[in-house]
C-alpha positions as CSV (number, residue, x, y, z in Angstrom):
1,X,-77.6,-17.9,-45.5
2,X,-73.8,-18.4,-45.5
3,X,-71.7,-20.9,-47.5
4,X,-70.8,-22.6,-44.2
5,X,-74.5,-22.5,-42.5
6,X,-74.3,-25.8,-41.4
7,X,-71.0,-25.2,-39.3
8,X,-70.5,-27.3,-36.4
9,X,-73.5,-29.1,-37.3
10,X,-73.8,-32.9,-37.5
11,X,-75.8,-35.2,-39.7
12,X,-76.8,-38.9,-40.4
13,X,-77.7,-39.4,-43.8
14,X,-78.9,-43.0,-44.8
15,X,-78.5,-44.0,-48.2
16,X,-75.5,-42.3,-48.9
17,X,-73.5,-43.8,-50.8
18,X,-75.4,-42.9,-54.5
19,X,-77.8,-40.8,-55.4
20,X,-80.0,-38.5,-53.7
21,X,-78.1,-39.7,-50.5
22,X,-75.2,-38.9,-52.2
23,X,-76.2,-35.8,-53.1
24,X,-77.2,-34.5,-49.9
25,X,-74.7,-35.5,-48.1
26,X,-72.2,-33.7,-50.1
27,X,-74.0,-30.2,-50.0
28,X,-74.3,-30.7,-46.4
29,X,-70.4,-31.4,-46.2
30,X,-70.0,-28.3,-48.5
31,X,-71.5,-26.2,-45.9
32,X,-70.1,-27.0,-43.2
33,X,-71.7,-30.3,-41.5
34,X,-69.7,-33.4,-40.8
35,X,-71.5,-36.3,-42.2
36,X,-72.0,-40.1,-42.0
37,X,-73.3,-41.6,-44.9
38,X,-75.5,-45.0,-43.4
39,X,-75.2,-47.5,-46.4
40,X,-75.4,-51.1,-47.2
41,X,-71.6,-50.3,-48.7
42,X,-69.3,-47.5,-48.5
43,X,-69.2,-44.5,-50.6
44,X,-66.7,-42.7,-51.9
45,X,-64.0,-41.0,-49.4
46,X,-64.0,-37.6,-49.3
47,X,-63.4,-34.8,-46.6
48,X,-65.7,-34.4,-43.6
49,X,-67.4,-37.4,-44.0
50,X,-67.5,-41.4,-42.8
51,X,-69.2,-43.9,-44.0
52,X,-71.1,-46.4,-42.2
53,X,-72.2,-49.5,-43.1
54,X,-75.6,-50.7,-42.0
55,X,-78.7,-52.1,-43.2
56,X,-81.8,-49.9,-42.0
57,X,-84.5,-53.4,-42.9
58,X,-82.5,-55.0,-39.7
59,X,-83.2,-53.8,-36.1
60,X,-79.9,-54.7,-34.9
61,X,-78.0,-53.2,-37.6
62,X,-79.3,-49.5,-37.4
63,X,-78.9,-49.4,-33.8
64,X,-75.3,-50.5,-34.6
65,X,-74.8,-47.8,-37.4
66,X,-76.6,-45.0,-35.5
67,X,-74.3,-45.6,-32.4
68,X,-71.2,-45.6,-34.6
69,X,-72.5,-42.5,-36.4
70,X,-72.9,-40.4,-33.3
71,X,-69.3,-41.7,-31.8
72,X,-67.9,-40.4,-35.4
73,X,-69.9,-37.1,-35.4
74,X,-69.9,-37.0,-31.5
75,X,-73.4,-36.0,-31.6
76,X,-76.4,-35.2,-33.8
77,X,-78.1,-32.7,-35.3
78,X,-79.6,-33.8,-38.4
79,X,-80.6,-37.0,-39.7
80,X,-82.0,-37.3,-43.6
81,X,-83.7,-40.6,-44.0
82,X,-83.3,-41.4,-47.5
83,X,-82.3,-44.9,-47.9
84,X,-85.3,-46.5,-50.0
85,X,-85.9,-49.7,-52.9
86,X,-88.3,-49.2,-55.7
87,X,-90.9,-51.1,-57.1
88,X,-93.0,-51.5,-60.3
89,X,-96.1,-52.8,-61.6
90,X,-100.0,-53.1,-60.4
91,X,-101.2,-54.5,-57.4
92,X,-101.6,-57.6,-59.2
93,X,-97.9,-57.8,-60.2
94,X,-95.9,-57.7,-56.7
95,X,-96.0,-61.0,-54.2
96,X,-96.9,-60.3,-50.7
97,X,-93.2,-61.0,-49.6
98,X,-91.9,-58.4,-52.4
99,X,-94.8,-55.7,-50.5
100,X,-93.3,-56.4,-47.3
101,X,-90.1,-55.7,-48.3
102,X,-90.5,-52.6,-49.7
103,X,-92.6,-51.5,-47.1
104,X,-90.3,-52.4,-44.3
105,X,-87.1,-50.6,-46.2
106,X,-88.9,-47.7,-47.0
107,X,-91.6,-47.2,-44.3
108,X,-90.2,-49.2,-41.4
109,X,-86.7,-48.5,-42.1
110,X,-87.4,-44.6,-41.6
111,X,-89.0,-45.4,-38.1
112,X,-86.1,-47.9,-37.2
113,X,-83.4,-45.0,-37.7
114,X,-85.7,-42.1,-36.1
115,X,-86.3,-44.0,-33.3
116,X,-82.4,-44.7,-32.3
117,X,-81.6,-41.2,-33.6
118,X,-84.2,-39.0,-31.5
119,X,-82.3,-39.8,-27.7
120,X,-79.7,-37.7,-29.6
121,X,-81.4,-35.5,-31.5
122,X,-83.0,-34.2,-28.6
123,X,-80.2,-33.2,-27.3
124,X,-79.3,-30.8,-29.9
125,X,-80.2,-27.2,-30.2
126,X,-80.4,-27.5,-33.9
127,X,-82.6,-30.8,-34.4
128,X,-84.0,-31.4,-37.9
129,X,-85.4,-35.0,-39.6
130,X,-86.0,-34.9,-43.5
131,X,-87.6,-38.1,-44.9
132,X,-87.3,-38.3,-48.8
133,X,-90.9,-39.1,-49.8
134,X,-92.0,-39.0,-53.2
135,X,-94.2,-37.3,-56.4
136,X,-96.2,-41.2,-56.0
137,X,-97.6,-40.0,-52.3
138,X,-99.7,-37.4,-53.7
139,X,-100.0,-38.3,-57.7
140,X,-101.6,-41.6,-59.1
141,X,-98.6,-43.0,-61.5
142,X,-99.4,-46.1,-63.7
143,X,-97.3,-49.6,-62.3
144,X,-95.9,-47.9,-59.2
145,X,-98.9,-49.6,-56.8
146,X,-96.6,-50.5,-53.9
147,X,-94.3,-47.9,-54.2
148,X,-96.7,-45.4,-54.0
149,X,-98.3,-47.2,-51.3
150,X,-94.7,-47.2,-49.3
151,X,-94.3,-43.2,-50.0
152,X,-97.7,-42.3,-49.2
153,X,-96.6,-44.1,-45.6
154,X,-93.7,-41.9,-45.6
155,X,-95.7,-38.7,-46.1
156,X,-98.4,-39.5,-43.2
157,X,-95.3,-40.6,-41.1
158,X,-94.0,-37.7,-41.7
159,X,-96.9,-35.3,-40.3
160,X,-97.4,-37.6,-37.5
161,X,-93.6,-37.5,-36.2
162,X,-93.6,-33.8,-36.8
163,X,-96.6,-33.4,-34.4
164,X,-94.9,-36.0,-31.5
165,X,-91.6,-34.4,-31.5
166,X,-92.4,-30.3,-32.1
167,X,-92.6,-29.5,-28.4
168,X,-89.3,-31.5,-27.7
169,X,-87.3,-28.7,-30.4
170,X,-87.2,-32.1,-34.0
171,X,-88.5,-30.4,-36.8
172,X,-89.9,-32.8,-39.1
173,X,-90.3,-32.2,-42.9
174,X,-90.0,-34.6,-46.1
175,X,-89.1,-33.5,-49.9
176,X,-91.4,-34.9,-52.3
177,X,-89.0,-35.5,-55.9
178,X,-90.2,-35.7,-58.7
179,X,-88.7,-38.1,-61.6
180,X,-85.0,-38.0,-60.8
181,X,-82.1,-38.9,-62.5
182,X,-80.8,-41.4,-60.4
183,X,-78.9,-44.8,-60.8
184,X,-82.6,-46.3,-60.1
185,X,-84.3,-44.9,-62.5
186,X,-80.9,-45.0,-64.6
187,X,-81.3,-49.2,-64.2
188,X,-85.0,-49.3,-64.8
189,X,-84.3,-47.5,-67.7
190,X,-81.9,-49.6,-68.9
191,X,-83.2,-52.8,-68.7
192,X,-86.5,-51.2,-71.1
193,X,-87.0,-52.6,-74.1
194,X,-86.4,-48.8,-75.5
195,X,-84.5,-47.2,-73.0
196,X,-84.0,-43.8,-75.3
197,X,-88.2,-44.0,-75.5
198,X,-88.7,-44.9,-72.2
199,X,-86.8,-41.7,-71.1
200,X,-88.3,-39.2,-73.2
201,X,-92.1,-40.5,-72.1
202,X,-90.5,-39.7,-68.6
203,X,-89.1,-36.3,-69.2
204,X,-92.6,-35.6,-70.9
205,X,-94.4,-36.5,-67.9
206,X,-92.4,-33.8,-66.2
207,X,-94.0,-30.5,-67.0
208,X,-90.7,-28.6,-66.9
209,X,-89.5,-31.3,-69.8
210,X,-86.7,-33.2,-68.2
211,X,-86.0,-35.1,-65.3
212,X,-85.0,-33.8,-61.5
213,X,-81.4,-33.5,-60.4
214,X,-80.3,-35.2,-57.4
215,X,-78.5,-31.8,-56.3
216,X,-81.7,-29.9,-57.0
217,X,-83.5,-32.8,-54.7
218,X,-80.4,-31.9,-52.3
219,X,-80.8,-28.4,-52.0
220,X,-84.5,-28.6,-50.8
221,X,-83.1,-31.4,-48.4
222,X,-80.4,-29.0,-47.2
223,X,-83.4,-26.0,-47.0
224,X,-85.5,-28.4,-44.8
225,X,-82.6,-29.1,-42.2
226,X,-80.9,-26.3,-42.3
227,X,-80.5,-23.1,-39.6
228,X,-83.2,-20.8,-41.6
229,X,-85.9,-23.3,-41.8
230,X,-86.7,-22.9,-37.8
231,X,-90.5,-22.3,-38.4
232,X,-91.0,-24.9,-41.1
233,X,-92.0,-29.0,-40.0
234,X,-94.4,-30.9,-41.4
235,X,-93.9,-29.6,-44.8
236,X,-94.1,-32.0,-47.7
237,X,-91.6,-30.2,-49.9
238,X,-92.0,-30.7,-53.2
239,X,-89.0,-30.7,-56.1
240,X,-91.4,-31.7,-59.1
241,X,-90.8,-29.4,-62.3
242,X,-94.2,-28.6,-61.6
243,X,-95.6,-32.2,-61.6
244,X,-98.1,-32.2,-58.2
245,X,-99.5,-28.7,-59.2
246,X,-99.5,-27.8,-62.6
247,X,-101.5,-28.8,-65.5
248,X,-99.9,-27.3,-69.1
249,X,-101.5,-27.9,-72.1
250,X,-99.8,-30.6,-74.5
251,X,-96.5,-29.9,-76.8
């Protein structure tokens, strides 16, 4: 690996303007890909990179975005599909309109942009997808019903787009996160009646004892879609301190 692997390389990321998206996209940009960040607004403006505003729950919009995107980039190689909502509670506590919602942003949202990127991506030589699933796909968390539900989607979507598009040269990977510290979980923890509390039962639920990065989330992102990773699709990478696998005995 070089500090510019990702020369010459082009890439979508949705959900770019904060967070994980965020994230991404700047240690893609740092390596050498142009980027376009696909947001509901703007991020910040920074070198090698447009933003593009779109709304990935809205047929008309992506196709919109993605087109723009491409005419930006003038191609594309990589597309991360990271834009995604959360949700709390029990399957008792969300309405059916609040589990369509969350399931067409963060299950039928991915679909929506894979499906206008893949005319593109197929004409690249360097074609990579990374969905940003989730630690709730493969663990059982308390009040996180739906969400789970919509990132346990994402993982099987996952494996089945990485077996349809192999043979025409998409890899197809997703990386599983952990707890991060993100302006998400930042707002659910303010709005806790204990917010210092809340945290620290968080970070304990983390084996490693604090929460995940965004860059470290990034890096594993930038692993799955970058030049080196040629052998690896349908991989469910995760970025966890430990969390899926490992089972340490109390503090």
């Amino acid at each position: 690996m070089t500090d510019q692997d990702f020369a010459g390389l082009r890439a979508l990321v949705t959900g770019g303007a904060s967070g994980i998206g965020l994230a991404a996209a700047r240690k893609l940009a740092a390596r050498g890909a142009t980027i376009a960040r696909l947001d509901l607004v703007a991020g910040p403006d920074e070198p090698g990179t447009y933003s593009v505003i779109g709304d990935v729950s809205d047929a008309g919009s992506v196709a919109r975005a993605v087109a723009e995107a491409v005419g930006l980039l003038g191609g594309l190689d990589i597309v991360v599909n990271n834009a995604g909502i959360g949700a709390q509670g029990t399957v008792e506590d969300n309405s059916d309109e609040e589990w369509r919602r969350v399931l067409d942003v963060n299950v039928v949202g991915m679909a929506r942009v894979a499906r206008e990127a893949l005319p593109y991506l197929r004409q690249s030589s360097h074609a990579a997808i990374v969905n940003t699933c989730s630690i709730a796909a493969t663990a059982g968390l308390p009040r996180r019903a739906l969400y789970s539900a919509s990132k346990g989607a994402v993982l099987s979507l996952t494996l089945a787009m990485a077996a349809d598009h192999l043979r025409e040269g998409i890899r197809v990977n997703c990386v599983n996160p952990g707890t991060a510290d993100t302006p998400w979980v930042g707002r659910l923890l303010a709005a806790a009646a204990d917010p210092e509390g809340e945290r620290a039962a968080l970070e304990r639920r983390q084996p490693q004892g604090r929460l995940v990065s965004a860059d470290e989330v990034a890096e594993a992102i930038a692993y799955l879609a970058g030049p080196l990773a040629g052998s690896t699709t349908g991989v469910a990478l995760a970025v966890d301190g430990g969390m899926s696998g490992l089972r340490l005995a109390p503090r």
